[in-house]
C-alpha positions in Angstrom: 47.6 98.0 132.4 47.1 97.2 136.2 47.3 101.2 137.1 44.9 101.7 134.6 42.4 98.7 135.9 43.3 100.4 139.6 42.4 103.9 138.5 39.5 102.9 137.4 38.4 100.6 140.4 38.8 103.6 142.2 37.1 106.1 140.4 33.9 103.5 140.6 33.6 103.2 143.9 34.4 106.9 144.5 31.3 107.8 142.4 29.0 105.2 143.9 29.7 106.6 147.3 28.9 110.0 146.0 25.7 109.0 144.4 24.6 107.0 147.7 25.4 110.3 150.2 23.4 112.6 147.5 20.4 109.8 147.9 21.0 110.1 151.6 20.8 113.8 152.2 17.8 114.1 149.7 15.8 111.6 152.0 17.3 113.4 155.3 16.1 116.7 153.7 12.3 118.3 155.1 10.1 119.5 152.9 7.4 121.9 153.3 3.7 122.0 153.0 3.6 123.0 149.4 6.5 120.8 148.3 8.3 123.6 146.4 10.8 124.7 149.4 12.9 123.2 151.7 12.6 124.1 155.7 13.6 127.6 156.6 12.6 128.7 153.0 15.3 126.3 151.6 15.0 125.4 148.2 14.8 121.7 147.6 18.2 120.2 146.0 16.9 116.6 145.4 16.7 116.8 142.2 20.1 118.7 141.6 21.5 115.7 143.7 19.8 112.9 141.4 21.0 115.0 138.3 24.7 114.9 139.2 24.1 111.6 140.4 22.9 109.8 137.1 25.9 111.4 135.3 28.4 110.3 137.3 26.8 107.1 136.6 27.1 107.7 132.9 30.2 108.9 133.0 31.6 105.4 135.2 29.2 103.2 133.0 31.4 104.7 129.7 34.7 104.3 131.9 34.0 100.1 132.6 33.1 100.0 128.8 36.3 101.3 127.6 37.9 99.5 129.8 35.9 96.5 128.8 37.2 97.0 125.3 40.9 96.4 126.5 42.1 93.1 126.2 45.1 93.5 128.6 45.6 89.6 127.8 45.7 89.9 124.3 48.7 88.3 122.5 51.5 89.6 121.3 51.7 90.3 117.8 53.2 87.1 115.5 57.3 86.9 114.9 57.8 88.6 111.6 55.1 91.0 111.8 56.2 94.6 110.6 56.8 97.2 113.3 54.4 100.1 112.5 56.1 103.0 109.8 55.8 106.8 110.4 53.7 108.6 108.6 55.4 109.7 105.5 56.6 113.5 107.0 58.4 112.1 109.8 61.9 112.6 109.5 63.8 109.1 109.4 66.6 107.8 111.1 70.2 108.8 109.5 72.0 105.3 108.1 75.5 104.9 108.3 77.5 105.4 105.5 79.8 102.1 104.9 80.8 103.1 101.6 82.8 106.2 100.6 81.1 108.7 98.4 80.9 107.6 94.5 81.9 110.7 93.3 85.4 110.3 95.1 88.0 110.8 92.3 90.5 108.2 92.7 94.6 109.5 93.2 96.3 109.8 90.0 97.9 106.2 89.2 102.0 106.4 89.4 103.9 105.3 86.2 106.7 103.9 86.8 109.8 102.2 84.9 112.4 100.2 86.8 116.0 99.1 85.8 118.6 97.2 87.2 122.5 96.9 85.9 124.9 94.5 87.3 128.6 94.3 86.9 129.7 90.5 88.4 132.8 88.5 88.8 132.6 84.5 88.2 135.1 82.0 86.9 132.5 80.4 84.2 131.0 83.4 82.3 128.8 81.0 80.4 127.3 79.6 83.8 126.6 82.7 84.4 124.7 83.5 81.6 123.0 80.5 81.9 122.0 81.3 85.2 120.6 84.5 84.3 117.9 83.4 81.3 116.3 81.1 84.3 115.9 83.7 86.0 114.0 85.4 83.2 112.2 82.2 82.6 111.2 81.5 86.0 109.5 85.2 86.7 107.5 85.4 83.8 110.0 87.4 81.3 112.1 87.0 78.6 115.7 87.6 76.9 116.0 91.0 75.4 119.7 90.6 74.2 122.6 88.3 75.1 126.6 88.7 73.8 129.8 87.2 75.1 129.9 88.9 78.1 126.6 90.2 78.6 123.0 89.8 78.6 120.0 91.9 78.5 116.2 90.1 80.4 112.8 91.6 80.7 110.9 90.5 84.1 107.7 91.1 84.6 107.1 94.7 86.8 105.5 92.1 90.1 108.6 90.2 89.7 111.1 92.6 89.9 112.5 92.2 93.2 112.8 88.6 93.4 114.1 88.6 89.9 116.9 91.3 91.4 117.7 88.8 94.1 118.5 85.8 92.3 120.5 87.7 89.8 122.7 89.0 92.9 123.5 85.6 94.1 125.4 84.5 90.5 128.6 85.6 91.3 130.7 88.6 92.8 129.0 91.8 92.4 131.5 94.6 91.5 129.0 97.6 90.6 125.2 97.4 91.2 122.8 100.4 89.7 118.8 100.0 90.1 117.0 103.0 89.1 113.4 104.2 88.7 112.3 106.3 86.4 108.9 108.6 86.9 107.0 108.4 83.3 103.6 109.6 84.9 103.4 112.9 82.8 104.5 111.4 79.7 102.1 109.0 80.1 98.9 111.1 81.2 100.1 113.7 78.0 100.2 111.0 75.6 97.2 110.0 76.4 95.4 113.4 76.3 97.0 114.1 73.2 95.7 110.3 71.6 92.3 111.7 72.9 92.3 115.1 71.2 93.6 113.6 67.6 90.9 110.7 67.9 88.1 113.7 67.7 89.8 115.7 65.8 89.5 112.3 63.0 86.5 111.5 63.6 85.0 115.4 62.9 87.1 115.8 59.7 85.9 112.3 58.7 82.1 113.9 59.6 83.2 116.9 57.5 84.4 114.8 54.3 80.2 113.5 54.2 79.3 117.1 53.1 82.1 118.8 51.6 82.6 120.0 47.8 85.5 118.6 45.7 87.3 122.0 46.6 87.2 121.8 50.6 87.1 117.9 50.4 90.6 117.4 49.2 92.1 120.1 51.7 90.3 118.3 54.6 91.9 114.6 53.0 94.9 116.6 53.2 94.5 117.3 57.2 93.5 113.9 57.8 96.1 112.3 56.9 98.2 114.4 58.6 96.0 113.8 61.8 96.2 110.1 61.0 100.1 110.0 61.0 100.4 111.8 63.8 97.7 109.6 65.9 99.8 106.6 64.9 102.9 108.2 65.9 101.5 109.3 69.5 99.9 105.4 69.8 102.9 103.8 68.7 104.9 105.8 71.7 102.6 105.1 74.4 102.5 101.4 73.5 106.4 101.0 73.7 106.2 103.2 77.0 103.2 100.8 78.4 105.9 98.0 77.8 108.7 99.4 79.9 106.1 99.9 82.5 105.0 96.6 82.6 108.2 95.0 82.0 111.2 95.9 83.8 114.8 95.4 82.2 117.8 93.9 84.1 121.3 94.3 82.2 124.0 91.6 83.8 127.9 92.1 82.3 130.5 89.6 83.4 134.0 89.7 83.9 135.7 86.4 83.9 138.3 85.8 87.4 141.8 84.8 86.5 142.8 81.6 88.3 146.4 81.2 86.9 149.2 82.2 88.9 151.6 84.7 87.6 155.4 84.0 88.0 157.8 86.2 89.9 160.8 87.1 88.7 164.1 86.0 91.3 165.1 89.0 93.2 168.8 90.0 93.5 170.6 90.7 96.1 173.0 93.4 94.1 170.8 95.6 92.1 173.8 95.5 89.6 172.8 92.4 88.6 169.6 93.2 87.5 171.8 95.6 84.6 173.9 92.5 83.5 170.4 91.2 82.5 171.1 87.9 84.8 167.7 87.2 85.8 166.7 86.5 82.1 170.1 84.1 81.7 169.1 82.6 85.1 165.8 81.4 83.4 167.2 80.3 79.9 169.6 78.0 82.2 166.5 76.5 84.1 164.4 75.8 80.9 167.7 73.9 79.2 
């Protein structure tokens, strides 16, 4: 705003001058006689002079009014105030994107069923069976089967792992098998084929509204058989849901002998051993 006022300081006093040397040479100019030439035929630029003169004038008394107009001290606008929009055409600012794209199709889900079989060692084989329904207590589960030597848990499929751990701290393991079984086709078919037997139901059932006795008991007759088979297809992906969801851990036991066997004397003359003196030898010592 200072260049501005400075500019037009300048262009003020630069037209004032000019207006005062036009006034000067119009006064310094002769006239003649008749008042209608200058000397040596000239004609008389006075007027011209005066002309230019009072527009410039104009032209600087229209410059200090525009500049009157700006309030270089104005203040600045209040905290809060909108900043001025574009028009509506403008092309706006790109925003960045912080979410992915809604139509992103999310990876196929994994199916999954885990096992676990253990074959252990331990002197008590009731302590150790013991041992292993906490376990299923503890991580959420349950007992699925339990025999003499043997016993069957369901953990829950977060739980697994831990469940695993414990289980390999009861005693001495002799075999360990964990396996994991991919059911993600089975599972995605079973449910495509629930799907497809739901609509196929639901348009025989629309059918049955406006059928004649003739057509109704043949399309009875089909959806039943849909019905069976959309309980059967159900029925398999439930069980198969539960094997996902809870994994299965098998422990068998084998109880450790702590007697100690008896060993026969050994004979210095294998000849002996034909006499059958080792079994008289022992008669003698229980008398």
């Amino acid at each position: 705003m200072r260049t501005i006022a400075f500019a037009l300081s300048a262009s003020i006093i630069l037209a004032h001058l000019a207006g005062c040397g036009g006034a000067d040479r119009a006064a310094e100019a002769p006239t003649s006689p008749s008042g209608g030439r200058g000397w040596a035929g000239a004609p008389n630029n006075a007027t011209s002079e005066s002309t230019v003169a009072s527009t410039r004038d104009r032209e600087v008394d229209a410059a200090e009014e525009a500049y009157a107009k700006t309030d270089t001290n104005a203040p600045p606008p209040p905290p809060g105030t909108p900043a001025p929009q574009p028009p509506s055409g403008a092309a706006q600012p790109a925003k960045a994107r912080t979410e992915a794209p809604k139509d992103a199709k999310d990876a196929t889900r994994a199916y999954v069923i885990y096992t676990a079989r253990f074959v252990m060692a331990v002197y008590q084989v009731d302590q150790g069976i013991s041992a292993v329904e906490r376990i299923a207590k503890d991580s959420g589960g349950y007992l699925s089967m339990k025999k003499d030597r043997e016993i069957t848990i369901r953990v829950p499929r977060q739980r697994f792992e831990q469940a695993v751990a414990a289980v390999d701290t009861i005693g001495d393991v002799l075999h360990r098998d964990i396996a994991a079984q991919d059911v993600t086709d089975e599972h995605v078919d079973l449910e495509i084929r629930i799907k497809n037997a739901r609509a196929m139901q639901q348009q025989l059932t629309a059918l049955l509204t406006r059928a004649n006795v003739k057509e109704a008991l043949e399309i009875e007759k089909e959806l039943h058989r849909i019905t069976e088979e959309l309980e059967r297809l159900e029925g398999r992906l439930k069980l198969l849901n539960d094997k996902i969801a809870f994994s299965t851990i098998t422990v068998a036991f084998e109880p450790r002998g702590n007697t100690m066997t008896t060993q026969r004397p050994r004979l210095p003359f294998g000849w002996l051993s034909g006499l059958n003196l080792p079994t008289l030898l022992q008669l003698s010592e229980d008398k």
